[in-house]
Residue frames as a rotation matrix with the C-alpha (Angstrom) as fourth column:
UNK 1
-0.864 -0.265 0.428 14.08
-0.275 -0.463 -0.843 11.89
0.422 -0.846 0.327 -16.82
UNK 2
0.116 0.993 -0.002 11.88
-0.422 0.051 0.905 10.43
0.899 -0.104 0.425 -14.43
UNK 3
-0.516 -0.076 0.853 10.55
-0.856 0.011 -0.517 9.41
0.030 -0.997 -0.070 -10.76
UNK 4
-0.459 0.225 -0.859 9.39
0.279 0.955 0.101 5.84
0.843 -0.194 -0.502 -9.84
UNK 5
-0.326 0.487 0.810 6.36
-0.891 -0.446 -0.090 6.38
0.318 -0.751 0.579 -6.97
UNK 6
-0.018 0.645 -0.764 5.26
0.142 0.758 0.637 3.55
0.990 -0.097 -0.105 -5.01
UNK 7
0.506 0.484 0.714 3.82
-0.781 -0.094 0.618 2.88
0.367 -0.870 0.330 -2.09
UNK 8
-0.808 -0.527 0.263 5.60
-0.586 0.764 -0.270 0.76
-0.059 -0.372 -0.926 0.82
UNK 9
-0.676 0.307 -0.670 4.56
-0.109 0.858 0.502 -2.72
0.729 0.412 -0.546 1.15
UNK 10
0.445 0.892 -0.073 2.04
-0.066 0.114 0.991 -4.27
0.893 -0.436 0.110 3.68
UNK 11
-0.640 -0.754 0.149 2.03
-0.246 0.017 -0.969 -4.07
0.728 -0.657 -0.196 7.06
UNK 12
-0.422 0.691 -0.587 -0.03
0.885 0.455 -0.101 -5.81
0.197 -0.562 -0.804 9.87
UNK 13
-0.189 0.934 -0.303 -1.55
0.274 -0.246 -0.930 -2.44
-0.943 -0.258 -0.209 10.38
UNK 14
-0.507 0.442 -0.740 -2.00
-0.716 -0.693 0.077 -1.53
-0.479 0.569 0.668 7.06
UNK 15
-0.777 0.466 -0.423 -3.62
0.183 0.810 0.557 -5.12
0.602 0.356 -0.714 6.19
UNK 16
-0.398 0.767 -0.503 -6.20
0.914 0.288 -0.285 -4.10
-0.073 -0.573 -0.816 9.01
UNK 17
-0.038 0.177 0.983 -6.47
0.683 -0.714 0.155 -0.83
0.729 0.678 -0.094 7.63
UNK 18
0.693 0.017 -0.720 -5.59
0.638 -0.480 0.603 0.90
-0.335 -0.877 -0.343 11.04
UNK 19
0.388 -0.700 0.599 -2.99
-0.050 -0.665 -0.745 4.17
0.920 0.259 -0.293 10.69
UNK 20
0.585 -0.689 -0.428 -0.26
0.809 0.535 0.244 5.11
0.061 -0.489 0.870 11.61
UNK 21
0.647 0.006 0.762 0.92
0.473 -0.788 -0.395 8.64
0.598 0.616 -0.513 11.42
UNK 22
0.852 -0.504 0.145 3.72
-0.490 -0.666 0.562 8.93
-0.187 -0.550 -0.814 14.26
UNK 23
0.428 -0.763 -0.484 7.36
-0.373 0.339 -0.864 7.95
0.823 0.550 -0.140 13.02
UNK 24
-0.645 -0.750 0.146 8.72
-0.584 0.360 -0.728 7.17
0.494 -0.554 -0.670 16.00
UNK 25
0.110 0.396 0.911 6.27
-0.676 0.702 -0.224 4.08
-0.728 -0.592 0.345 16.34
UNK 26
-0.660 -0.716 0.226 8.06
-0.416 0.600 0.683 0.93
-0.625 0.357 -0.694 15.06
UNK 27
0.228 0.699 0.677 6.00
-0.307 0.712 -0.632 -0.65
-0.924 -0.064 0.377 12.27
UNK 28
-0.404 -0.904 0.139 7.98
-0.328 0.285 0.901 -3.01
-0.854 0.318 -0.412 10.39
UNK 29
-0.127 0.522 -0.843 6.81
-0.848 0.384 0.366 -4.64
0.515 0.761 0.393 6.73
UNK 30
0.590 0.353 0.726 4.83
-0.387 0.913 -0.129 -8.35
-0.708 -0.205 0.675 7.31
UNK 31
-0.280 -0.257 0.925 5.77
0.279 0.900 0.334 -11.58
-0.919 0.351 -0.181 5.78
UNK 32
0.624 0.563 0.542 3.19
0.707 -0.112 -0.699 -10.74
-0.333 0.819 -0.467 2.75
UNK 33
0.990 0.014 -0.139 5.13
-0.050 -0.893 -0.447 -7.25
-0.130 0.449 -0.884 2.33
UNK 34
0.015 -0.994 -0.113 8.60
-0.558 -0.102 0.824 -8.32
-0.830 0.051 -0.555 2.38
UNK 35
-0.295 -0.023 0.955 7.68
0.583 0.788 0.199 -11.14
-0.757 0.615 -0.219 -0.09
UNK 36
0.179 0.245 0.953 6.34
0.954 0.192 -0.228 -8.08
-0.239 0.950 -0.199 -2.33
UNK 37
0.564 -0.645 -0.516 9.26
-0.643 -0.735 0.216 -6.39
-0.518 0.210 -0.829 -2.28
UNK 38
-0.437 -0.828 0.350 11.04
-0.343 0.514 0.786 -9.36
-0.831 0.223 -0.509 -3.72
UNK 39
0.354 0.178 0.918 8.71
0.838 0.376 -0.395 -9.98
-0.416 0.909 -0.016 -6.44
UNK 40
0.958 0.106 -0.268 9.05
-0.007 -0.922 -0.388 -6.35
-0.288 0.373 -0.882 -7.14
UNK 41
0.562 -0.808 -0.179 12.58
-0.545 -0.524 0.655 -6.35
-0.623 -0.270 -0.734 -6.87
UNK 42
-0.236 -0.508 0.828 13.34
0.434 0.708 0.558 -9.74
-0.869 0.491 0.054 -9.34
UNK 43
0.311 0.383 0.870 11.08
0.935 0.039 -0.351 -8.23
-0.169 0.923 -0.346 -12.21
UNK 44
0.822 0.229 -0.522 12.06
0.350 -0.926 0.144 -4.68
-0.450 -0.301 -0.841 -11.81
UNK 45
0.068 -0.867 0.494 15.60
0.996 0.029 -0.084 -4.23
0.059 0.498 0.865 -14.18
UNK 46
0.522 0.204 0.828 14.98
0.240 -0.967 0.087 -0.19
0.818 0.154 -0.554 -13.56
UNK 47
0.950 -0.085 -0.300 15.87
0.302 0.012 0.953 -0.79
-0.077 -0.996 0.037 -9.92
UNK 48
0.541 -0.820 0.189 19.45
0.723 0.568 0.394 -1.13
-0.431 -0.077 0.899 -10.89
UNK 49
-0.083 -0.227 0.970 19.60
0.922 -0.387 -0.012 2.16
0.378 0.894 0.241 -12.58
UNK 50
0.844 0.493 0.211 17.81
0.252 -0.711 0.656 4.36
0.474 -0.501 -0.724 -9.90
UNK 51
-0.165 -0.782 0.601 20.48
0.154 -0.623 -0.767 7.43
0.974 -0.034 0.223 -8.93
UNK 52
-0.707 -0.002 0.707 18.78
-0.575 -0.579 -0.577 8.83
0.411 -0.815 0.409 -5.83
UNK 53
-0.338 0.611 -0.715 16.26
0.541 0.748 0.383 7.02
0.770 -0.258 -0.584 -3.71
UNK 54
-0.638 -0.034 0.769 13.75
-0.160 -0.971 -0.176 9.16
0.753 -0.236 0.614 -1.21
UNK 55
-0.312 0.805 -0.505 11.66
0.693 0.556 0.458 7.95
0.650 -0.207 -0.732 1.38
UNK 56
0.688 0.454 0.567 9.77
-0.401 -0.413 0.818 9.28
0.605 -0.790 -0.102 4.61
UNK 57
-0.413 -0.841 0.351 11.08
-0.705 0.051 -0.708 8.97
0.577 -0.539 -0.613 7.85
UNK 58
0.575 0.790 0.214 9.00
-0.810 0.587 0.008 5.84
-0.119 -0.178 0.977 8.48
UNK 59
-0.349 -0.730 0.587 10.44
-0.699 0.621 0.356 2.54
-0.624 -0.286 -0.727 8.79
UNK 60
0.304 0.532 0.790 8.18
0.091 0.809 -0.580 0.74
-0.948 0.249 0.197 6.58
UNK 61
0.893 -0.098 -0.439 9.27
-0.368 -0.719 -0.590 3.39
-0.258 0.688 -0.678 3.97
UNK 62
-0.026 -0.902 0.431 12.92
-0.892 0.216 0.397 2.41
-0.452 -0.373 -0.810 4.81
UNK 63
-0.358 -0.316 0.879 12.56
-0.504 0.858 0.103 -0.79
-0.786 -0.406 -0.466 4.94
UNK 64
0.885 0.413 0.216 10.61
0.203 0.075 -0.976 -1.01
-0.419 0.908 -0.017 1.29
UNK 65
0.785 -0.488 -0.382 13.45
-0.619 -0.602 -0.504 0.95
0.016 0.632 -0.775 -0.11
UNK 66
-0.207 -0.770 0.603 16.11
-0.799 0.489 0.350 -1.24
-0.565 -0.409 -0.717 1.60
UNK 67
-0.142 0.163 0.976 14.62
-0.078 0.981 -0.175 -4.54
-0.987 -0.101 -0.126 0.38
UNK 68
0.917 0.338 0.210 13.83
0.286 -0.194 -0.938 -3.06
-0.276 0.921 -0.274 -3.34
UNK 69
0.674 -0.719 -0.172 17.49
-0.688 -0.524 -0.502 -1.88
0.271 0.457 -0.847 -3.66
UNK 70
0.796 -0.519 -0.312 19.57
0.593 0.773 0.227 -4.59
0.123 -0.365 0.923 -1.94
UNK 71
0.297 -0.861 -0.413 23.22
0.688 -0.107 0.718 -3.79
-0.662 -0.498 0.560 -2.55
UNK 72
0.515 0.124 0.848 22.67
0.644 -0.709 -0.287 -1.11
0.565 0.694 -0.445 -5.24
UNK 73
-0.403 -0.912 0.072 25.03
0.877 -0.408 -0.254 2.16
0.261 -0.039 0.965 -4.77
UNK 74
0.111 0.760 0.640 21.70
0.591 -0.568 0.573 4.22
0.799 0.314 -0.512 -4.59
UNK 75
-0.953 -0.155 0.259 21.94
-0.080 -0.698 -0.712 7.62
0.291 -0.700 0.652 -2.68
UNK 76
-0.151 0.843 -0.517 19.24
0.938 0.287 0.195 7.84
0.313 -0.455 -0.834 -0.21
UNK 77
-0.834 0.087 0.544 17.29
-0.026 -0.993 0.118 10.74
0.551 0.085 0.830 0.95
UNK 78
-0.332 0.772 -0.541 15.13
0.940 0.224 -0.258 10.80
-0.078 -0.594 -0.800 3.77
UNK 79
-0.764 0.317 0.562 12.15
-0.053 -0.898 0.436 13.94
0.643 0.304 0.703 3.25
UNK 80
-0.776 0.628 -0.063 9.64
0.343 0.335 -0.878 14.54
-0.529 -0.703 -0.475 6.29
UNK 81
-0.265 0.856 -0.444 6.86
-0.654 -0.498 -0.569 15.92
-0.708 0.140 0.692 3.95
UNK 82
-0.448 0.480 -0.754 6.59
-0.585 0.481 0.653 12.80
0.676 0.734 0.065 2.73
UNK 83
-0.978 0.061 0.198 5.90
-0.145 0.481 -0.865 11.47
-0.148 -0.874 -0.462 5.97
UNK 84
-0.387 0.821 -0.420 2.23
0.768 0.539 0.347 9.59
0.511 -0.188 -0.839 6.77
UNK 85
0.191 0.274 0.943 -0.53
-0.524 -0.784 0.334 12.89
0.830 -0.557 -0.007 7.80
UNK 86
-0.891 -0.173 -0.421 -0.61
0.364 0.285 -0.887 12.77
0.273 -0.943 -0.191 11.37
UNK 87
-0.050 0.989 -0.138 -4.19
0.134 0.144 0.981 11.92
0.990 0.030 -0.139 12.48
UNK 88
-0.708 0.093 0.700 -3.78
-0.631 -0.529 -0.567 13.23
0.318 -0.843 0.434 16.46
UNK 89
-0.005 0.673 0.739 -6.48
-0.945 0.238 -0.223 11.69
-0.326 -0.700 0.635 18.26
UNK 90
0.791 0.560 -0.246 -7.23
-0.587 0.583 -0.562 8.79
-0.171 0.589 0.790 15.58
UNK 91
-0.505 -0.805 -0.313 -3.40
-0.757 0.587 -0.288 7.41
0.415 0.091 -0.905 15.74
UNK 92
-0.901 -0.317 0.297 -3.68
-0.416 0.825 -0.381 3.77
-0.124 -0.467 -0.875 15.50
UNK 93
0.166 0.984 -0.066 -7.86
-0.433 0.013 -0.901 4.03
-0.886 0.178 0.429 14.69
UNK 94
-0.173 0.435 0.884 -9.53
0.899 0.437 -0.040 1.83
-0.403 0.787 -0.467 11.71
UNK 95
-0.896 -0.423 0.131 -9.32
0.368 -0.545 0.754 4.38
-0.247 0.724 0.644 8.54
UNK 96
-0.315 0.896 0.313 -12.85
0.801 0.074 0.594 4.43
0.509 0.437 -0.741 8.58
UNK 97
0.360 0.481 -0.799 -13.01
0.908 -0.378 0.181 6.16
-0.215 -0.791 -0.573 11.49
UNK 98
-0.602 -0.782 -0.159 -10.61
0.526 -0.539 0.659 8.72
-0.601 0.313 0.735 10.34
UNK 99
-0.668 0.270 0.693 -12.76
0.683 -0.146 0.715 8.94
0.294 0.952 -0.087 6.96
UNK 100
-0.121 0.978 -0.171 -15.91
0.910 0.178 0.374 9.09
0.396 -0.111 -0.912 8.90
UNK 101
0.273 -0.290 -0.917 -14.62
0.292 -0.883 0.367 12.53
-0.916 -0.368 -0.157 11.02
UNK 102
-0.822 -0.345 -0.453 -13.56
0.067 -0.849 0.525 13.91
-0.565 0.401 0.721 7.98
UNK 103
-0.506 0.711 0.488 -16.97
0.756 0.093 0.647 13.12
0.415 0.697 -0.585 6.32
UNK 104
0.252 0.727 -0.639 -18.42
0.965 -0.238 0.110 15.19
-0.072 -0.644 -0.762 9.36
UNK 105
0.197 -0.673 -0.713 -15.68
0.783 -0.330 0.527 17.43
-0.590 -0.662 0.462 9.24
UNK 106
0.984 0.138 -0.110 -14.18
-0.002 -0.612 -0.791 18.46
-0.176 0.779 -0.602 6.20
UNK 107
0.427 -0.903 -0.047 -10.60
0.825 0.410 -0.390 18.33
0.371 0.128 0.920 4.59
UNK 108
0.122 -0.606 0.786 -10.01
0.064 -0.786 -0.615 21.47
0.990 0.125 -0.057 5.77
UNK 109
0.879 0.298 0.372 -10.54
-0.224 -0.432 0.874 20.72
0.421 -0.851 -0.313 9.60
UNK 110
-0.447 -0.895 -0.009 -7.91
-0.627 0.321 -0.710 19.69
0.638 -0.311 -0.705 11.96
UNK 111
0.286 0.905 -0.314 -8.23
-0.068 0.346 0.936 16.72
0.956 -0.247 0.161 14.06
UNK 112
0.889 0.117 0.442 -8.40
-0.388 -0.315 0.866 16.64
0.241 -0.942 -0.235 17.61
UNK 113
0.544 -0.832 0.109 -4.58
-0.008 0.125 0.992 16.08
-0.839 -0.540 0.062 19.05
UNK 114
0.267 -0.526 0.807 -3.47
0.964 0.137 -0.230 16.44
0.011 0.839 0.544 15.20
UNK 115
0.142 -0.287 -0.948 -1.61
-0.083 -0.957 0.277 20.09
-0.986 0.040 -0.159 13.39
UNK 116
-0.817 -0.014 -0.576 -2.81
-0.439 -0.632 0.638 19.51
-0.373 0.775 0.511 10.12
UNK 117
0.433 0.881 0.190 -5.82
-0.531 0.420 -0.736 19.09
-0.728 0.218 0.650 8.26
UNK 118
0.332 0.003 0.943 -6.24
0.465 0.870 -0.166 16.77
-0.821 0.494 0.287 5.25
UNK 119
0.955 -0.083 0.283 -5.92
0.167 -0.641 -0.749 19.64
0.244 0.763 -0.598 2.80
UNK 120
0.864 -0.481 0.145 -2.64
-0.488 -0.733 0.474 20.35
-0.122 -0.481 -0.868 4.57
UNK 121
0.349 -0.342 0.872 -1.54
-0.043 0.924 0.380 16.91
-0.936 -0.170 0.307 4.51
UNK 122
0.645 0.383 0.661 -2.04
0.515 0.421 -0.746 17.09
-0.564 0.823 0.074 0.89
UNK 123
0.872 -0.484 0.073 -0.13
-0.351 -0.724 -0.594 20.08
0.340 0.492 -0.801 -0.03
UNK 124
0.397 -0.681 0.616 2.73
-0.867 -0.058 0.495 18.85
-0.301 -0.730 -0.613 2.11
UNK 125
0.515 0.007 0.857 2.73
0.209 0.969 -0.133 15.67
-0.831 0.248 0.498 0.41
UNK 126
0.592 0.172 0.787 3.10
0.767 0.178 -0.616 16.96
-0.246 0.969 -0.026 -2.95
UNK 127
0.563 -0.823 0.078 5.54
-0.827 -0.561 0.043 19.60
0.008 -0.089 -0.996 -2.17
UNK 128
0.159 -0.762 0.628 8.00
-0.430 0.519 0.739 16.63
-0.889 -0.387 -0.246 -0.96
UNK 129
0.466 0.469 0.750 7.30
0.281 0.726 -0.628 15.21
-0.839 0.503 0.206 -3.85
UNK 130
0.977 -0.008 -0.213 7.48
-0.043 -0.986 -0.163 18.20
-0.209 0.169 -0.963 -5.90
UNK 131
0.461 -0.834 -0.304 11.12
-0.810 -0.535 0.240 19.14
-0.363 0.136 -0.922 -4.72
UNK 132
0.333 -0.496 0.802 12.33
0.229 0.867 0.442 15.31
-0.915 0.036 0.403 -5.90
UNK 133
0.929 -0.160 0.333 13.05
0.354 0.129 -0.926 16.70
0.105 0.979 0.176 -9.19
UNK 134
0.617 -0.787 0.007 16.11
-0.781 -0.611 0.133 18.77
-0.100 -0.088 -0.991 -7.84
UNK 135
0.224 -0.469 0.854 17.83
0.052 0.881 0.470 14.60
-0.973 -0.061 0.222 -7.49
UNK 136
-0.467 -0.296 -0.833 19.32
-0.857 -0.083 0.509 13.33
-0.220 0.952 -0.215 -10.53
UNK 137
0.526 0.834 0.170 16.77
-0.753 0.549 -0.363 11.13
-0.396 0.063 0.916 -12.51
UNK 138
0.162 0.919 -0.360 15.74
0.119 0.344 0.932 7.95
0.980 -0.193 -0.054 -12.63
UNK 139
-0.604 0.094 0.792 14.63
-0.770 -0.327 -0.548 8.69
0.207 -0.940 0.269 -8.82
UNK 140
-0.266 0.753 -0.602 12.49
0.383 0.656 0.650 6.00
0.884 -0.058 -0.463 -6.81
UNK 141
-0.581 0.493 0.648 10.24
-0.517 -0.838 0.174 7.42
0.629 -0.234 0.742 -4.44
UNK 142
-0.641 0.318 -0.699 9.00
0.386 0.920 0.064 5.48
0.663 -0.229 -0.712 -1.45
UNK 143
-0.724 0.267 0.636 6.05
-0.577 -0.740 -0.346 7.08
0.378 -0.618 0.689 0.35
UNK 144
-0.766 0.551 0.330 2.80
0.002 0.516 -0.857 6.19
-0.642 -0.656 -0.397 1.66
UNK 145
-0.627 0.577 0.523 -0.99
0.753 0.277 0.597 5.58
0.200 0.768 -0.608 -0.16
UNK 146
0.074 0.564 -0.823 -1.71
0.399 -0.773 -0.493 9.04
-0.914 -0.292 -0.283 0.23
UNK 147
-0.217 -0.586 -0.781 0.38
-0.519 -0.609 0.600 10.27
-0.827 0.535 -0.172 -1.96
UNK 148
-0.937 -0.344 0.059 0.41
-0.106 0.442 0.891 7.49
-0.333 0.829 -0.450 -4.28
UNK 149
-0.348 0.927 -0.138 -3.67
0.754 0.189 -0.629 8.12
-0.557 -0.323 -0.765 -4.20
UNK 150
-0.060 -0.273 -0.960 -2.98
0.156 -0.953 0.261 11.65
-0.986 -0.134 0.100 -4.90
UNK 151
-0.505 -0.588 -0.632 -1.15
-0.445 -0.450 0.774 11.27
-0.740 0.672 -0.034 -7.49
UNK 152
-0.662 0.385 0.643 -3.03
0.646 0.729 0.229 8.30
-0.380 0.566 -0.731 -8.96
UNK 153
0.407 0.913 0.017 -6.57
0.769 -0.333 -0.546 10.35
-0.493 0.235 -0.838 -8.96
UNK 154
0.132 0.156 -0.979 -4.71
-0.200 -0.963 -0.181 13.48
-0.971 0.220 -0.096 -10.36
UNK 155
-0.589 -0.505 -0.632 -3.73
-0.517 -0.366 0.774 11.77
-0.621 0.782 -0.046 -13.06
UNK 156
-0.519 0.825 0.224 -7.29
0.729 0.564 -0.389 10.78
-0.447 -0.039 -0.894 -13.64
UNK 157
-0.615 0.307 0.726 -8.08
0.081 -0.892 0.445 14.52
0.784 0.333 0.523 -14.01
UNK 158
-0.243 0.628 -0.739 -10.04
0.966 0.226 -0.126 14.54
0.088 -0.745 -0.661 -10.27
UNK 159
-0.051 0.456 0.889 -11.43
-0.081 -0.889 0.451 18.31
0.995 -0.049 0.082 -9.84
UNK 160
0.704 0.560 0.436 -11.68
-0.581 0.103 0.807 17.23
0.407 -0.822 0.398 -6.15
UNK 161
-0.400 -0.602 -0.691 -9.16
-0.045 0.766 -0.641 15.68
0.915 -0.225 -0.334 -3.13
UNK 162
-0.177 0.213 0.961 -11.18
-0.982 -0.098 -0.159 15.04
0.060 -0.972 0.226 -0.77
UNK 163
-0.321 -0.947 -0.016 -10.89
-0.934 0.314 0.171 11.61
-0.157 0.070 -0.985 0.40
UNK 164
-0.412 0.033 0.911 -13.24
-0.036 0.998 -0.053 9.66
-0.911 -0.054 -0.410 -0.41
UNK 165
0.867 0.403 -0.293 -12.95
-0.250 -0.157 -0.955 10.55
-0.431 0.902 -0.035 -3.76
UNK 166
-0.172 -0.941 0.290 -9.17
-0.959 0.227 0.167 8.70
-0.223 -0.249 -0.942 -3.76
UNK 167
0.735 0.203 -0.646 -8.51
-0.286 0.958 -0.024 5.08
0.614 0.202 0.763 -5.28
UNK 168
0.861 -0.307 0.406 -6.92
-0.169 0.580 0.797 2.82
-0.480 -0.755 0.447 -3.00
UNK 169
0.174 -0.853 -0.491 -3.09
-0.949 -0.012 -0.316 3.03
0.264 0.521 -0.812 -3.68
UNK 170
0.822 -0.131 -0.554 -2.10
-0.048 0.954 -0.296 -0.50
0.567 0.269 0.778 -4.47
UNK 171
0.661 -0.727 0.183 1.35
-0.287 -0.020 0.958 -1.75
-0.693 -0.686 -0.222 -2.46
UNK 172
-0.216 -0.924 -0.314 4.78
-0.189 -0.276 0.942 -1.32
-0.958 0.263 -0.115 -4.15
UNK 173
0.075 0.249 0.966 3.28
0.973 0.193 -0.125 -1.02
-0.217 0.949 -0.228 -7.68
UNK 174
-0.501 -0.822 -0.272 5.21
0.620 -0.559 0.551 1.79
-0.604 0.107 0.789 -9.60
UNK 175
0.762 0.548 0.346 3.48
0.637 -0.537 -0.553 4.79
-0.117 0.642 -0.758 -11.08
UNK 176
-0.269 -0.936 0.229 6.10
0.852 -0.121 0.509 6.11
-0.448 0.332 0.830 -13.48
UNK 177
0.682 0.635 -0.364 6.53
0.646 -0.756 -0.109 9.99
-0.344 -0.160 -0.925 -13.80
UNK 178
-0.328 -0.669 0.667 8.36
0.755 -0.610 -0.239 11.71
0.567 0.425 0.706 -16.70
UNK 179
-0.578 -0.571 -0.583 9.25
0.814 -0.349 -0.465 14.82
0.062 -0.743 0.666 -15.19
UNK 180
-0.914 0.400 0.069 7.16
-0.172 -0.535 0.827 17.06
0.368 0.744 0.558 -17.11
UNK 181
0.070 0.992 0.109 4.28
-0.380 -0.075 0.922 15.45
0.922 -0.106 0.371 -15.65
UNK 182
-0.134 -0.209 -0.969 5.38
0.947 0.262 -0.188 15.57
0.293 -0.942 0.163 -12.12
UNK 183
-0.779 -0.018 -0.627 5.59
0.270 -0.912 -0.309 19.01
-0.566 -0.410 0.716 -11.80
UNK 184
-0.723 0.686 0.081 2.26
-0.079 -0.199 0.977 18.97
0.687 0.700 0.198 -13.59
UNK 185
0.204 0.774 -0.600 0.32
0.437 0.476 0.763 17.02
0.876 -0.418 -0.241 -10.90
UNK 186
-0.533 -0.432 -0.727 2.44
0.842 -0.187 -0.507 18.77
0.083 -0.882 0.463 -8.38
UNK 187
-0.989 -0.024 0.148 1.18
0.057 -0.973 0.225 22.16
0.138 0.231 0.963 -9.51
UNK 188
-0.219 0.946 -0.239 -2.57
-0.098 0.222 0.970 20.79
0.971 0.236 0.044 -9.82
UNK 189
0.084 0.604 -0.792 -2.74
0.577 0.619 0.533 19.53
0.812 -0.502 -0.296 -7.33
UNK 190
-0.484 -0.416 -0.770 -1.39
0.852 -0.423 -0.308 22.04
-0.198 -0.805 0.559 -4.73
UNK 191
-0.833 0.525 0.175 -3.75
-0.424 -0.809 0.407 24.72
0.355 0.265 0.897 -6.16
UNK 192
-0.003 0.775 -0.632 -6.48
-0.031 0.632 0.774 22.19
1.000 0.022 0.022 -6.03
UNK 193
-0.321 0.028 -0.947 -5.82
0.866 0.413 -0.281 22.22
0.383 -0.910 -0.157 -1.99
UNK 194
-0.878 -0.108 -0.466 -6.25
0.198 -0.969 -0.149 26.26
-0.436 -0.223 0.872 -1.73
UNK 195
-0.766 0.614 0.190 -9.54
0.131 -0.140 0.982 26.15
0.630 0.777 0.026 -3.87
UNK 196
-0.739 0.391 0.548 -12.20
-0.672 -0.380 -0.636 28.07
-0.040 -0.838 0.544 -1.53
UNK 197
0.400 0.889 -0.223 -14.95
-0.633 0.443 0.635 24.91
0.663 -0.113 0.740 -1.96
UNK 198
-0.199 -0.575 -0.793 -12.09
0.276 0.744 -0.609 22.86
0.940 -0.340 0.011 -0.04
UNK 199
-0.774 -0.491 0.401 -12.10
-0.191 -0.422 -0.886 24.99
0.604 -0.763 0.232 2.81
């Protein structure tokens, strides 16, 4: 029993490291990211097995999942708490900037034109996550490089999600999760957002 996590592929903003955090702006995979969904998708023999298939309500998400499954029978599942945070003011801004306000800030603040903080983001992530075990397994999981950050650093043992304590989440490179230790990192980590030094 288990969940396949990856991040979608590249996209012209996410090659310029700019965000993106409203779904109902179009931003499709580049050349570079469709081409690594197809490496993924020749070497991958799991692909062909995957029961349920979850993404955000993102198009890049989509469109990862689409191009990694082809004509596979996979059920799909669209979950908004896996969705990209939503950075209010900073939509479309260089990640730095983003970073740099929460360096000033804190994960617990909200930013300006946003309705959740980073800590919020986080729990919300990992809930969506979370409920993927209810699916029947193997599951593939297409989200963003929060999550797959998340998860990466918890299963580092991080004491700490604030974000620039986060490794860069690689594009469509699978971090396989027996179940058991999904609802491990889920659990960690969603305490780990409520811990009163976060706040």
């Amino acid at each position: 029993m288990r969940t396949y996590l990856v991040r979608h592929a590249r996209t012209r903003l996410s090659a310029s490291y700019r965000v993106n955090g409203d779904p109902s702006v179009p931003v499709a995979l580049d050349d570079v990211g469709i081409k690594q969904c197809a490496q993924l998708s020749e070497r991958a023999l799991w692909l062909k097995a995957v029961n349920v298939c979850v993404t955000s309500r993102f198009a890049r998400a989509a469109q990862t999942a689409d191009l990694l499954l082809g004509d596979t029978k996979t059920v799909r599942k669209i979950d908004h708490r896996l969705d990209e945070i939503r950075y209010g003011d900073f939509e479309g801004c260089e990640w730095r900037t983003y970073g740099a306000w929460l360096g000033e800030h804190g994960p617990a603040a909200v930013p300006p034109g946003a309705d959740e903080s980073w800590l919020m983001a986080a729990d919300r992530l990992l809930a969506g996550l979370g409920s993927c075990l209810a699916y029947p397994s193997p599951r593939l999981v297409v989200g963003h490089g929060i999550l797959v950050s998340l998860v990466q650093a918890l299963l580092d043992g991080v004491e700490s999600l604030a974000c620039d304590a986060l490794p860069e989440a690689p594009y469509v490179s699978p971090i396989v999760l027996p179940d058991d230790v999904l609802a491990e990192v889920v659990d960690r980590g969603r305490k780990l957002t409520r811990q009163p030094g976060h706040q």
